[in-house]
N, C-alpha and C positions, 0 to 999 in steps of 0.2 A: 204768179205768187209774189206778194210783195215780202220783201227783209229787211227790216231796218232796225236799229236805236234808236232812242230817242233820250238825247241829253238836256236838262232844264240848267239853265243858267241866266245868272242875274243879270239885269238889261244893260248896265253899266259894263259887264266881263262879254258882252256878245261880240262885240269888236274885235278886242283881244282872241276871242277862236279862228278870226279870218284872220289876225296876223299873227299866227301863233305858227313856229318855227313848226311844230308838228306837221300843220296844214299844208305849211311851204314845201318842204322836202316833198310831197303828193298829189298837190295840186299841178292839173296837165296845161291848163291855160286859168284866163281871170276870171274872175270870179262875176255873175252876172245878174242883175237885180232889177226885181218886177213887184208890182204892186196887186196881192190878191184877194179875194173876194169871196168869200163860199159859203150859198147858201146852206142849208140842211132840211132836208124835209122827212117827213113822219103825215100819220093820222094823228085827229085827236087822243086815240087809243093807246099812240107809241106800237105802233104792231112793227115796225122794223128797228124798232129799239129790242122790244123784247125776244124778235127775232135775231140779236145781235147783229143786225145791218146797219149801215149810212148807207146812206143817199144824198148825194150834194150834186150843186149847180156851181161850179165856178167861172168867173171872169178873171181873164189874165189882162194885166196891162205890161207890155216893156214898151218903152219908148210910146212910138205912132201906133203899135200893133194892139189890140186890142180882139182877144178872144174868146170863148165858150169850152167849158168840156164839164159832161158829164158823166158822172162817175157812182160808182158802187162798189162798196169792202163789205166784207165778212168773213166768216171763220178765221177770226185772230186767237191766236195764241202768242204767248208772251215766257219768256225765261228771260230773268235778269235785265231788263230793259230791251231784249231783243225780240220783234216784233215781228211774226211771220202772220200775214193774211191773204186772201184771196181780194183784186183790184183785177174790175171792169172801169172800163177808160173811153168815153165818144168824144170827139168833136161835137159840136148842137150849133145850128146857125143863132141862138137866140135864148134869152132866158126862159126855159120850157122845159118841163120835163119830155123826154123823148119814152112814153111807155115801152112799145116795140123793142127798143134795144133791152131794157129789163128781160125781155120774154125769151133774150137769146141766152141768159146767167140761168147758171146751175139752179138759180133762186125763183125760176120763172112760177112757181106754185104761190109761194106768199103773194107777188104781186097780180096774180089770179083772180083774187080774192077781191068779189065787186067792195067789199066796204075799204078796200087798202087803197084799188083803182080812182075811186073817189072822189075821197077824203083827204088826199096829199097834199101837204101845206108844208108852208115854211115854219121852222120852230125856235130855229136859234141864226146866227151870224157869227162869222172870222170873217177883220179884216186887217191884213199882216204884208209887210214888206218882207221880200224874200231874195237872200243873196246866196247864187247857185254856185258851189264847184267842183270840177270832174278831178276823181282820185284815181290814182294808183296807188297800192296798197304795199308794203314790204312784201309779203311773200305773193304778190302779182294778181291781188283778187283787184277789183276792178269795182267803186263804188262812187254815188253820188252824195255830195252834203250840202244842207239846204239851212241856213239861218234864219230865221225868223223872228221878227218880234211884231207886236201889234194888238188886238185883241179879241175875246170872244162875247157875244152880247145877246141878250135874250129877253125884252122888255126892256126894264131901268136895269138891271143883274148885268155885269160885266167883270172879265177875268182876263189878266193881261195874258200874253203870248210871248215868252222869252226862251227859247228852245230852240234845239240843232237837234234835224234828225239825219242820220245818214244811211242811207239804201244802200244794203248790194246791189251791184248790176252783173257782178258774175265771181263765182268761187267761193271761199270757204266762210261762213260766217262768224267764227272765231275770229278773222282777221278784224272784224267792228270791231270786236272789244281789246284786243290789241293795239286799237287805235287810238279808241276810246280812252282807254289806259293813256295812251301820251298827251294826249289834249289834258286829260287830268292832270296829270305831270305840272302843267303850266298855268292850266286855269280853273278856279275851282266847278265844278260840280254837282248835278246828281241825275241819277236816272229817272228817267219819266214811263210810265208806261200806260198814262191814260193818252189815246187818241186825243185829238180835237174836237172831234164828235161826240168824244165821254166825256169830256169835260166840260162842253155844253149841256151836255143831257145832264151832268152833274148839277149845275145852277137851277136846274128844275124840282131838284127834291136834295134831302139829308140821305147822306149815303151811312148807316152804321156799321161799327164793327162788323169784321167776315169772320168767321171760322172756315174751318176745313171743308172744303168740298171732296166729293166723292172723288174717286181716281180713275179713267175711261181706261182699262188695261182692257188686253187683249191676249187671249193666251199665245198666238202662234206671233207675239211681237219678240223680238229680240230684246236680249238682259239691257243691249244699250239703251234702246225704243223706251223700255219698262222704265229705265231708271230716268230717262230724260222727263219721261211721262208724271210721273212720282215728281219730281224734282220743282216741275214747271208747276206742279199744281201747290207746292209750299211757297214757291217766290210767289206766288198768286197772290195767299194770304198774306204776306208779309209785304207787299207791297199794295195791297186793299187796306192796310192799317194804318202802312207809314204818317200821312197827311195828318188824320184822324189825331194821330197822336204825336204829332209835332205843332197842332194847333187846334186841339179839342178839347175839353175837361175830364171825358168821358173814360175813365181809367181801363176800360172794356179793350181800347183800342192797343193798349200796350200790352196788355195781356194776350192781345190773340197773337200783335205781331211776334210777341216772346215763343209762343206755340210754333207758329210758322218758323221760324227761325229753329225751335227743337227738334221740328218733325224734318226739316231740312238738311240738321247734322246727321240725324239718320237715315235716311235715303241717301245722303253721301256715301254714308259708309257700308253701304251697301255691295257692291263686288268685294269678293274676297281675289282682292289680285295685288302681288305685293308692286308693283310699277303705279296702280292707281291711289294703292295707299300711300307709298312717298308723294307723289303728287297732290293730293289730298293734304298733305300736313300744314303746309302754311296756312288756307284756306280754315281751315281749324283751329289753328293759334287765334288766328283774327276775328274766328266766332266767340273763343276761350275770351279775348278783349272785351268783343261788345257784349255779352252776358256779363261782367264783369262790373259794368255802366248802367245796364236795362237792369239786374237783380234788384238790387237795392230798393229802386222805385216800385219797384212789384210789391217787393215784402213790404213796405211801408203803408203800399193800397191795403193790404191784409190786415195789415195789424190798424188800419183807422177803420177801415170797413168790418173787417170781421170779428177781431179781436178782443176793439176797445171799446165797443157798445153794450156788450152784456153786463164786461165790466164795470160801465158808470153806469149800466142800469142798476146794477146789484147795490153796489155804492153810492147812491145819488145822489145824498148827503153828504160825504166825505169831502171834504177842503183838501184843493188841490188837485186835484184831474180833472178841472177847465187849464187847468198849469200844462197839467201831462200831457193832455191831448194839443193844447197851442204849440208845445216842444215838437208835437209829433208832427203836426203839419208844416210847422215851419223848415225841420228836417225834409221830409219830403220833399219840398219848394226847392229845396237844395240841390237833392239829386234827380230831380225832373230835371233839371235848368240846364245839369250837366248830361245827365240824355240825351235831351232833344238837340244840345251842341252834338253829342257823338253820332244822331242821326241825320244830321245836318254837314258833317263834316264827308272832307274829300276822304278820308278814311275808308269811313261806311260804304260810299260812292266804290273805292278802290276792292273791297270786298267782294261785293255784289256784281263787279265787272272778273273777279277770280274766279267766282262761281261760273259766270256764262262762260268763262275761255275754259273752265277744265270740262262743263258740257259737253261743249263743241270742239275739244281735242281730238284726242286719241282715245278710243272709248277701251272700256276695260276687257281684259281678256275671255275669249266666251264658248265656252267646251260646247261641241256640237249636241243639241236636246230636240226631239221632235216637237216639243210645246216648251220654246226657251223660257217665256214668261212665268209659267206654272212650274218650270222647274229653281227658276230663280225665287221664285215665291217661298217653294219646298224648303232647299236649303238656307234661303235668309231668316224664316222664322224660326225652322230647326233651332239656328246657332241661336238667335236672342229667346229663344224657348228653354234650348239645354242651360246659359247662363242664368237666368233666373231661378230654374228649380237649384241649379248649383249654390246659390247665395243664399234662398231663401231654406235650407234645406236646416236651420240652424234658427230657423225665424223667434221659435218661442222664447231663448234665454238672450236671443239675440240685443246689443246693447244700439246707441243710437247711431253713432255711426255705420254700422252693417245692415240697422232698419232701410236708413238714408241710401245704401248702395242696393237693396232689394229696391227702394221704390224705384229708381233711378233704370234697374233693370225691366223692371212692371210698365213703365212708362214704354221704354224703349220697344218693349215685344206689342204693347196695344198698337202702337203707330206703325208697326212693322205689318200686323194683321188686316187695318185699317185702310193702308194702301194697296194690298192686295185681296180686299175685299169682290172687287168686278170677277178675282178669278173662283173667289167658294161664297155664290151666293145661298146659304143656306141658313138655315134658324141656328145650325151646330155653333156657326160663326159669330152670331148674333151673343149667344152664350158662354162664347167664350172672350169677348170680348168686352159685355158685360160685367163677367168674373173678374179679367183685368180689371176694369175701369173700377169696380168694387175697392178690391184690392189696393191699387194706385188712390184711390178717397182717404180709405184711410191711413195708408199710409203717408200721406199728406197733410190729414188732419195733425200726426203726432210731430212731422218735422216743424208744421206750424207753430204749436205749441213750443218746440224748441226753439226755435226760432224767435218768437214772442221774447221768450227768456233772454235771449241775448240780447235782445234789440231792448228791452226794458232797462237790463243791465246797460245799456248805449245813452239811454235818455237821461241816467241817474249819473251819467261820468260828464263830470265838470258843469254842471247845473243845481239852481239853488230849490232843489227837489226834496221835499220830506223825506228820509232814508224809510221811513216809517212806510212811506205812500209805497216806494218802489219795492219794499217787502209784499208788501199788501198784494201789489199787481203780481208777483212772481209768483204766490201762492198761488193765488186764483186760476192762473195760468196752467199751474203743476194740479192742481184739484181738475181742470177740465180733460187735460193729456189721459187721464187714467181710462173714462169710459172707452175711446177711442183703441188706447191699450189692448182692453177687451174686447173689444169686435175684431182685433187683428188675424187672431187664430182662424176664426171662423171666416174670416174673408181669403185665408191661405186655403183652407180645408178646401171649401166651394172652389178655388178655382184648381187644385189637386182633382179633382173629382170631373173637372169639364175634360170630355172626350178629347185628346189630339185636334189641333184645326190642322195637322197636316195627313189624317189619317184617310181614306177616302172612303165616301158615304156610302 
């Protein structure tokens, strides 16, 4: 089983990591540099793509030596830039694929398969200089770090190679991101967690926006297992968006990573154990930042997407909302720019490496349960179950702020159901999270609308805007909030009426 990180850094700062005081205090001897070469192969079909495998042929060069090895990874999983997969490793006298040795990997069925046996080609290339060296860790784990810069190629299609990834070779994997942490310290940053393999497969197609994937729970796994599980599957999303939306147009991309990022606050706070929740705090302040930086550009997507198009359709005529809407997108422009810095910064970087070290701590406290995972399901949805009906209990006279802290509850209980979906697969489930999601629409819909409000109010403060125009938009705004109003009730009723998802079938 392979462990690693893998840190992206600019080609200019690579240098800087191998003389970076962190390195030195760790490093067991010098550091040792080879020039490498690595095919990748696939069918035309991609059948060990879609099987999530590689397959590569590489050539080593150090000095006069000059080598073969063949290799196979799979089953990666990923939290916070740290990379656990499975690595088969041959020597091969020659650039060949060695079938045989495939047939000895847990995998020997895909490559079975006469159309994979084949049809094996090469698909893409890396070729990267690489400076090797052996650590010792502060608290004595034991790992390798490898520099790399160079590039990936695939026809004309090429992507440079500026990364340090660093292997366990034995002990706790927390200790990576404690490490990772001091390199950061010095030089700036970020986490990577596409292979080299996915990022050639990448130049083959547009990757869009991810949503949520399902969550592989298991009942008899442990609340740690559950929660690491849960957890890996949100930095998933959030790190399937990051790129997308530090150099895409595609507004889709910030919004799922904003999602990932919310579904992640709650699956944090998920143990009730008061040692995990102090620990947990800073980690949360720094999510409280970056939502902070990502809101603004969200609502901005809403109010030019959703908001201001009915609008100028109803007034089409009206002089002045080609005005409103240039202020809007120019705004926008604004707080994109300052985004994609706080996505781009050592910051963000320093977050996302807090997240994998509180992981791979000390995990939270776990009262003995003959189905830990089912019963952690129990009591987590209980608690975001009984606070919702507690808030919303008050819904009908309720004013906008208390609307805004039921959604906020509604929100949190669907994401809570959602990840422990693999443990009640049932229609009950399906309906009750439905009703949520009903519920969580519209009240969404009316924070929108309020929102609109303020943000309209924003566009009309210190701009030479009709006061007339900005009346205009605020009504129209306040005339749409009302139908939403009225679906409220009925979307509380319906979900008052769906069965307990903790009660059993």
């Amino acid at each position: 089983m392979e462990t690693e990180i893998k840190l992206l850094v600019a080609p200019e700062n690579l240098g800087r990591i191998l003389r970076s005081k962190a390195l030195r205090r760790c490093t067991q001897d010098r550091a040792r540099t080879s020039m490498l070469t690595s095919i990748y192969f696939d069918t035309p079909r991609f059948d060990l793509r879609d099987a999530r495998l590689a397959l590569r042929l590489r050539r080593i060069r150090s000095g006069s030596d000059l080598r073969w090895l063949q290799a196979l990874k799979g089953g990666a999983a990923s939290t916070a830039g740290l990379t656990q997969r499975e690595e088969y490793e041959w020597p091969v006298p020659a650039r060949r694929i060695e079938l045989a040795l495939l047939d000895t990997t847990p995998y020997a069925a895909v490559f079975a398969k006469r159309r994979v046996r084949e049809s094996l080609r090469a698909v893409f290339t890396t070729r990267f200089r690489r400076s090797v060296a052996q650590l010792l860790l502060a608290d004595g784990s034991r790992a390798e770090l490898c520099a790399d810069r160079g590039e990936i190629s695939i026809g004309r299609a090429r992507a440079p190679i500026s990364e340090v990834e660093i292997e366990l070779k034995g002990g706790n994997p927390r200790a990576l991101f404690e490490f990772a942490s001091e390199l950061l310290r010095e030089v700036p940053l970020r986490l990577g967690t596409m292979s080299k393999a996915e990022r050639g497969y990448a130049l083959k197609r547009h990757t869009p926006p991810r949503k949520a994937h399902a969550v592989a729970l298991r009942p008899e796994m442990s609340r740690a297992e559950a929660l690491q599980t849960v957890a890996r599957g949100c930095l998933a999303q959030i790190h399937a968006n990051e790129q997308g939306f530090l150099s895409g147009r595609d507004p889709e991309f910030l919004h799922q990573l904003r999602v990932g990022f919310r579904r992640l606050r709650v699956a944090l706070a998920m143990p009730d154990d008061p040692a995990w929740r102090e620990a947990l705090e800073p980690v949360r302040a720094e999510m409280r930042w970056l939502f902070s930086v990502l809101g603004p550009v969200r609502n901005w997507d809403v109010f030019i997407s959703e908001i201001l198009p009915p609008l100028m359709q109803h007034f089409g005529d009206e002089e002045g909302l080609s005005a409103l809407r240039a202020r809007c997108l120019r705004l926008r422009r604004r707080r994109l720019a300052l985004a994609r810095q706080a996505v781009s910064s050592p910051r963000y970087a320093a977050l996302l490496l807090a997240v994998g070290a509180l992981l791979y701590g000390s995990p939270p406290a776990e009262p003995p349960s003959d189905a830990p995972a089912q019963a952690f399901a129990r009591e987590f949805i209980g608690r975001r179950a009984r606070v919702l009906r507690k808030r919303g209990a008050g819904l009908a006279t309720a004013g906008p702020q208390e609307r805004h802290r039921v959604r906020i509850a509604a929100k949190k209980l669907r994401y809570s159901a959602e990840f422990f979906a693999a443990l009640h697969p049932s229609k009950r489930l399906k309906r009750y999270v439905d009703a949520l999601a009903e519920l969580q629409d519209v009240l969404g819909a009316i924070n929108d609308a309020a929102l609109g409000a303020t943000m309209i109010a924003e566009l009309g403060s210190g701009a030479r805007l009709d006061p007339r125009l900005i009346g205009m938009a605020q009504g129209w705004i306040a005339a749409g909030e009302a139908p939403a109003i009225e679906r409220l009730s009925r979307a509380w009723d319906a979900f008052k009426r769906c069965r307990s998802l903790l009660r059993r079938d």
